[in-house]
Every structure is written in C-alpha cells, then in structure tokens.
N, C-alpha and C positions, 0 to 999 in steps of 0.2 A: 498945039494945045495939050496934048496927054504931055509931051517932054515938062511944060510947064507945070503942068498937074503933079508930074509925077517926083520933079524937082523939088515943087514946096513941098512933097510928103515927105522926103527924105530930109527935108530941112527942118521940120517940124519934130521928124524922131529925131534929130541929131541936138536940136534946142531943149528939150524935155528929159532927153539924157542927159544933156550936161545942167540943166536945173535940178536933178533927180539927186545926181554925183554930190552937186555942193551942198546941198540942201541935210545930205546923209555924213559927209563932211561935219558940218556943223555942229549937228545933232551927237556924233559920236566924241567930238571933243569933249564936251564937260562931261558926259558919263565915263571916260576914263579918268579924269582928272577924279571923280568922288572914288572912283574905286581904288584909285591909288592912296587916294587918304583915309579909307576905311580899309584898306591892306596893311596902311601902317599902326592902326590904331589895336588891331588884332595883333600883333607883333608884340605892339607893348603891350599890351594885357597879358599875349602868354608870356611875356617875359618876367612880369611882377608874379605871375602864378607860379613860375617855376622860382626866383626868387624865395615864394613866401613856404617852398615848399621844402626849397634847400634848407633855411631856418629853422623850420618844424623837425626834420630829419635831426639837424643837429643838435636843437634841444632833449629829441628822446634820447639819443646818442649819448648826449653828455647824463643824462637822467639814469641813463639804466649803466651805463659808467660807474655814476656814482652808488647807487645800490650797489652792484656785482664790486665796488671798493670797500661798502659797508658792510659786508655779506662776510668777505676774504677776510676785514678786522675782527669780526666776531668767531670765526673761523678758526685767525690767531690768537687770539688775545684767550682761548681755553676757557670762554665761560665767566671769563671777569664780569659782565655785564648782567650775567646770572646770579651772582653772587652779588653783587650790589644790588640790583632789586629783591634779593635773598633781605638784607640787609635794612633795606627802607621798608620793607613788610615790618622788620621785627621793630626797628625804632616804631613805626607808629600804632605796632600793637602796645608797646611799654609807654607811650603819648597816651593812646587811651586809658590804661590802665591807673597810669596815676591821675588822670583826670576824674577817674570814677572813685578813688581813694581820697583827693581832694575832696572831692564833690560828698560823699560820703562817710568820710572819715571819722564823726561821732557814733553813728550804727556800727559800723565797721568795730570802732575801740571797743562798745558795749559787748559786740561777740566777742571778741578776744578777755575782754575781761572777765565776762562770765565762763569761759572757756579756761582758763587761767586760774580761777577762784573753783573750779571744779577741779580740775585737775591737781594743785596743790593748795586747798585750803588754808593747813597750817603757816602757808608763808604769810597771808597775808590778814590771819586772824589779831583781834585785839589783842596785844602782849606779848605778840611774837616778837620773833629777830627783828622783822623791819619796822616795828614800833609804826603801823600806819595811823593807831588813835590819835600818833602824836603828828608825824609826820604830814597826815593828809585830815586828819579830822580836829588838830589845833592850829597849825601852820599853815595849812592848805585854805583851807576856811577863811582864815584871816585875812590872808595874802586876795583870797578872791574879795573881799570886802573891801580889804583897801584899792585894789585894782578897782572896785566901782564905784569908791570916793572921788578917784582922780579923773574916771571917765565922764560923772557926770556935773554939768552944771549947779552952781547953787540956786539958781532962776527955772532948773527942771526941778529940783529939790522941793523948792518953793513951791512950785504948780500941783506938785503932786500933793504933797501933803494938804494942800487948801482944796483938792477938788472932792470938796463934801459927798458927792454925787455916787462919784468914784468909788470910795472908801467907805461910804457907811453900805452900800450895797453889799461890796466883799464881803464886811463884818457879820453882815445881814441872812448872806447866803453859810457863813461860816459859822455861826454861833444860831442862829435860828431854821434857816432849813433845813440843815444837816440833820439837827437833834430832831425836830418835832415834825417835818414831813420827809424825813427819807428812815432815822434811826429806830424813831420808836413804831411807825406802820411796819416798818418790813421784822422786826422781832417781833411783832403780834404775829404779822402773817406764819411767820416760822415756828412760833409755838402752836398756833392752830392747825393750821394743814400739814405738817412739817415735822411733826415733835421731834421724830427719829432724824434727821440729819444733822443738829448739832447738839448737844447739850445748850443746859442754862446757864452754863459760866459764859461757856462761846457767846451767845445771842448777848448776854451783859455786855461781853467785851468788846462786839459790834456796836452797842450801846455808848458803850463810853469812847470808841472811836470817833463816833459822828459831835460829840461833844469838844473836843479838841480844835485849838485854831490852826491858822497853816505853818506849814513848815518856815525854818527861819532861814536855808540857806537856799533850800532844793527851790523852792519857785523863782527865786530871783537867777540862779541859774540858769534854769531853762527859761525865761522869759528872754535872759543877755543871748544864749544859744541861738533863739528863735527871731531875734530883732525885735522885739517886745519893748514895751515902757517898761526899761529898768527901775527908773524911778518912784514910780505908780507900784510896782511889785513889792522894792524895798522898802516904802512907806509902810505898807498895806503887811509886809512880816513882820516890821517892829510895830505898827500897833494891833494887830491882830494877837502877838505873842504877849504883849504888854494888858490888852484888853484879858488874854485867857488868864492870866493869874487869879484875876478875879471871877469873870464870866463862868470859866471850866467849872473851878469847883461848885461855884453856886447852882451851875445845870447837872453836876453830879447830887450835890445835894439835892434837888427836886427828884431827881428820878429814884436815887438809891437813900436818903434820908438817913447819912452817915453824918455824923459832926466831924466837922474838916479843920484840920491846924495846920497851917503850913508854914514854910520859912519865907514869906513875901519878901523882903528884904533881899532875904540873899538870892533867889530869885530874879529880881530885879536886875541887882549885881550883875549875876552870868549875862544875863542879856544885852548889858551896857559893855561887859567888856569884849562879847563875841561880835555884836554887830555896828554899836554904836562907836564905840572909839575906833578902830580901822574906818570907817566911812568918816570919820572925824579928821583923822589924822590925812586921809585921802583928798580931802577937800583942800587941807592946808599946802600938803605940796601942788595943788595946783597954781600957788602963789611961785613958785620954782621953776628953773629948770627941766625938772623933769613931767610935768606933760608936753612938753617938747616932745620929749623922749616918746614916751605914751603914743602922742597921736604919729608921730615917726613910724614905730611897732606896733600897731593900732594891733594889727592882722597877729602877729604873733602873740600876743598879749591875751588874744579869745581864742587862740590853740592852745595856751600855758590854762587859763578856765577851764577846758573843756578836756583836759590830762586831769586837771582835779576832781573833777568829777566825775570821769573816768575814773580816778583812785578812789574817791568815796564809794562808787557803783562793786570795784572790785572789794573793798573792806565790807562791805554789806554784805557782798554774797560767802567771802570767804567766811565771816561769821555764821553765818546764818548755816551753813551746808558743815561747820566744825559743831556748835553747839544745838542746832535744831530747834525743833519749838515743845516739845515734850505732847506731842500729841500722836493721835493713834491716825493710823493712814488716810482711814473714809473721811475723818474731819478735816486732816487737810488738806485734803483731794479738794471737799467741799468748798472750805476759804478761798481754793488756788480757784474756785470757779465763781464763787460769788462777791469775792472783792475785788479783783480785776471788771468781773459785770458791771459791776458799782461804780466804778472810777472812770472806769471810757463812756459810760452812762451820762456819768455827773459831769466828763469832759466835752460832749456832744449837746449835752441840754443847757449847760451853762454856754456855750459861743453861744447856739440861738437866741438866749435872752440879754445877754449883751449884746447882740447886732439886734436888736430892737432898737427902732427910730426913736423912740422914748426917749434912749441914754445918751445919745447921738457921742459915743464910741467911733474916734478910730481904731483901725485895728490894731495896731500896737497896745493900745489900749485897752481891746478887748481881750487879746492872748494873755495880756497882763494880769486882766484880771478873770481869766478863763483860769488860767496855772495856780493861784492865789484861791481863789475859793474852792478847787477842786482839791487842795493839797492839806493834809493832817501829820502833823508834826510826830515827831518822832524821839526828839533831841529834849521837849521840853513834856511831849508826853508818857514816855518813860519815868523818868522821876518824878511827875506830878501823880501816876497811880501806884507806882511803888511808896510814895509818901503819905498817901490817903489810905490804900488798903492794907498797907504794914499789916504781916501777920496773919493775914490772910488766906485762907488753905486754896482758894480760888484766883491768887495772886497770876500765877503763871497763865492761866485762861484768859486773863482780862490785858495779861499784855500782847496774847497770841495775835489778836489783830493787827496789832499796830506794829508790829514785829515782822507779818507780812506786807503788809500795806506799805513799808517805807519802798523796800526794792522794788516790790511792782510798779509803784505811783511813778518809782525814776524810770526803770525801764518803760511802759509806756508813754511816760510824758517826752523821753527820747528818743522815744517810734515816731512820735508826731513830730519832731522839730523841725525837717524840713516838710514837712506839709505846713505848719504854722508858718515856717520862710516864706514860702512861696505863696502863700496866702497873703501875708504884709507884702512881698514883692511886686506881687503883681497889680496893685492897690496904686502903689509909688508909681509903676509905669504905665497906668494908666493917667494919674495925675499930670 
C-alpha cells in the first residue's frame, strides 16, 4: 500500500510538471513574438529620427555655407554693396525732392521771384531791357486768355454767364459791400480813434479802393491755378470790369461829389481787346486741330499759366521795390498791415457766405466766386483815377492803395492755391 501511495505521488509531481512546462511554453510564445515586432518598430523610428536629423544638419550646413559665401563676396567685392545703397539713398532723396517741387512748385516760383525782383529790380522793371510790360503784361495776358477760350466749353460759357445767382452776387459783394459795409465804416473808424495812423488822402484811397470791380486777369488765374469754375470767374471779370465803367465812377461820385468825364468808349475798347477777342478767337480754334493738342498738353499748358503769372508776380514787385509808393515808412508799415488784414478777411468771410445752403455752390464755384469778389483791379483801376482826379495834389495817395493791394491780393491768393486744391479735391473724392 505505501509503494502504491507513494508511486501515485510521484506520478502526480511528474504530470503537474510536465502540465506546468507546456502550459509556460505557450504562454511564452506570443510574448516573444510582440516583442520582436515592437523591437522592430523602435528600429524604424530611430531610424526615420536619425534620418530627419541627417537632413537638418545639412540644411544648416548648406545655410551657414551660404552666408560664410555671402560674407567672403562682401569681403571681396570692397564695399560695392555700400556704395549702392550709398546710391539708392541719394536717388530717393532727389524722388522726393522733386515731388515736393511738383507738388509745390507755384509757392516755390512766388519765392524765387520775389527773391529775384529783390535782388535785381531793374531787370525786370517797366521799360527795361526785358520789356516785361510787353512781354508778360501784353503777350503773356493774352496768350493765358486764349489758352482759356480753348479750354473751355461754349456750354460752360453758357451756364456761367446765365447763372443769375452766381453773378449778381459777385457784383453785389463787389460794387455794394465793399464800398458801404467794409470802405466807408472802417475810414470812419480810422478817422475817429485812429486820426494819427494814416492821413486823409490814405483813408480816401482805401475809399476809392473798395469801389473798384475785380481784377480782369488775376482771378481767373488763380481760380484755373486752384481748380476753380474758370468760366464763372471769367464771366464774372468781363462783367464786373464792364459793370465798373459805369458803377466805379457813379460810387466815386456819391462819396467824393467830383463831376466825372471819362473816355467810356475807349474803355470799352481795352477791355474787348485784352479779354474778349483771345477768349474769342480761343473758342474758334477749338473747331481745329489744335484742342487735340490742348487736351494732349493739358498738364503743360497750366505750368506755361502759372510761368505767367509768375512773370506778372515778378513785374509787380520789380516795379514796385524800383519806383516805390512815395510814402513815409509808419504809413506804409501801416497799409503793409491793414490791407493784407483786409483781404484774408474778406477771403475767409466771403467762402463762409458762399458755402451757405442758400446758394447751393459747388465748390468750384465757391473759390470762383471767393477769388472774384475778394479781388480789386488794378489794370483798369489805375487809369480810371488818374482820369478822374487829373491834377490832383493828392493823386499819388489815392493810388497808394491799389498800388499795394495788386501784389499782396496775388501773393496771398497764391498762399492759398493749394488749400483751395485740396478743398475742391477732396469734395471730387468724396463724390
């Protein structure tokens, strides 16, 4: 019985071991088999890493190659590369400069030509060598008249002359406010609180300044300068200058109660041959060939305007600084300070009342007529009081004003031009 016993014990370890054996068999197969295919899959990973790493390497490689190549060219090449950006500095400093000369280039002329007419006078006084009365104050004139027969339409011609509106207003501000609310209050004011700062010729001749119509060439100038209604300007100077033949003297006569003779006729004359035939004859070539031409050179055509007016600016002041005004220094100190006040006055108060809804003004239209009734002649108000007060011991008093008042009116009305641009410009692109 124990050999039995003891037989099946040893038969029962000898079966549990070998169940134990296969069992651990089994078990360890597939756990080799993942470990082998996650041995491999590590392999290929650091193999892609070393890969991506070999790549990296050779792009800094080729990278700093290439600089340490670029480094060595600048190295050799002695600063050429310094010298060309030497180079494009200075081109686009001389880029802006003539953009600010474009851009600028009537202020610009006005300082050279005052600068010019100071410095040598006699060149360019009436009767000198370069004959500018003839050259820039017959020719020059003209030449800008017919250049704005051919610029503009007979259908803007049209509109302007009919817009009643328009043109009795100018008249309005130019033959009625002038005289009775700016000329005759402010020579009260100055003979009462005032007596000592000008004499009583001076204060007449601010008098008979405000009586005069507008200028026949200077507004329509700086109105074409400024982008202005050419049309509406140059209506508004031939019948302003056409209305003063009459109007001037008759408001001379109320104030000063001198009997008046004058050459009406030949009057007329001048006025028909300076403005009226050039805008005539300007109209007719546009049945031609040449406003081809014209709107071709549009651009060059308002630089050749704006040289002329330039020359009349320099003939003004060369005159002016050769022969003077025959006054003593404190009065003209005084004029140089109260007719300038006057006119940027009368140019700031006159936009506000034509940008009134009232008139319903564009702005072209308003600078139009901003330039027009701000401006007093000069061309026909010279001879209209050397013909009235002939002989007169107070003659040169009465034309002191208007003597001043020509160059200032141009030179500030040409401080403003591009503010008036830009004021029309910006009008259009908002449109």
């Amino acid at each position: 019985v124990r050999r039995n016993y003891i037989s099946a014990a040893v038969a029962c370890v000898l079966c549990c071991s070998l169940v134990h054996q296969t069992v651990a068999f089994q078990l360890a197969s597939p756990i080799s088999a993942s470990h082998r295919l996650s041995t491999s899959s590590v392999e290929n990973l650091n193999k892609n890493r070393h890969n991506v790493i070999i790549k990296r390497s050779n792009r800094t490689f080729e990278k700093n190659a290439n600089n340490h190549l670029h480094m060595t060219a600048l190295d050799v090449s002695g600063g050429e590369n310094e010298e060309y950006s030497f180079s494009q500095r200075i081109s686009k400093t001389c880029t802006k400069i003539s953009a600010f000369v474009e851009k600028n280039f009537f202020l610009l002329g006005m300082v050279v030509a005052v600068a010019m007419a100071r410095a040598i006078p006699s060149l360019g006084v009436n009767g000198g060598i370069l004959k500018p009365e003839l050259f820039i104050g017959k020719f020059g004139v003209t030449l800008i008249f017919l250049l704005s027969g051919i610029s503009l339409e007979l259908s803007e011609l049209k509109t302007a002359a009919t817009n009643i509106k328009a043109n009795a207003a100018i008249q309005a501000v130019s033959f009625g406010v002038w005289p009775f609310l700016v000329g005759v209050p402010l020579t009260k004011f100055l003979r009462l609180f005032l007596p000592n700062l000008l004499p009583a010729a001076l204060l007449d001749g601010l008098l008979i300044l405000t009586c005069l119509p507008t200028t026949v060439n200077m507004c329509v100038f700086l109105t074409s300068a400024a982008g202005g209604n050419v049309a509406s300007s140059l209506c508004n100077a031939v019948i302003g200058n056409m209305a003063g033949i009459f109007l001037t003297p008759a408001l001379l006569l109320r104030f000063f109660g001198t009997e008046i003779h004058l050459p009406f006729l030949d009057m007329v004359i001048k006025l028909c041959n300076k403005v009226l035939l050039p805008v005539g004859v300007g109209q007719l070539l546009r049945k031609t060939p040449a406003v081809g031409l014209y709107k071709k050179n549009s651009k060059k055509f308002k630089r050749l305007q704006e040289l002329v007016l330039l020359g009349i600016v320099w003939n003004a002041f060369c005159n002016a600084f050769t022969k003077g005004m025959g006054l003593e220094l404190r009065h003209a100190l005084a004029l140089l300070t109260l007719i300038p006040t006057m006119h940027l006055g009368s140019l700031f108060v006159l936009k506000k009342f034509f940008e009134l809804p009232f008139w319903k003004f564009d702005r072209s239209q308003i600078i139009a007529s901003v330039y027009c009734a701000s401006h007093k002649t000069l061309a026909f108000g010279l001879p209209l009081i050397n013909t009235i007060f002939e002989g007169n011991s107070n003659l040169a008093s009465y034309c002191a004003p208007i003597m001043f008042v020509h160059p200032l009116q141009l030179v500030l009305g040409s401080l403003l031009v591009p503010r008036f641009s830009k004021y029309i410009q910006d009008k259009a692109q908002e449109q």
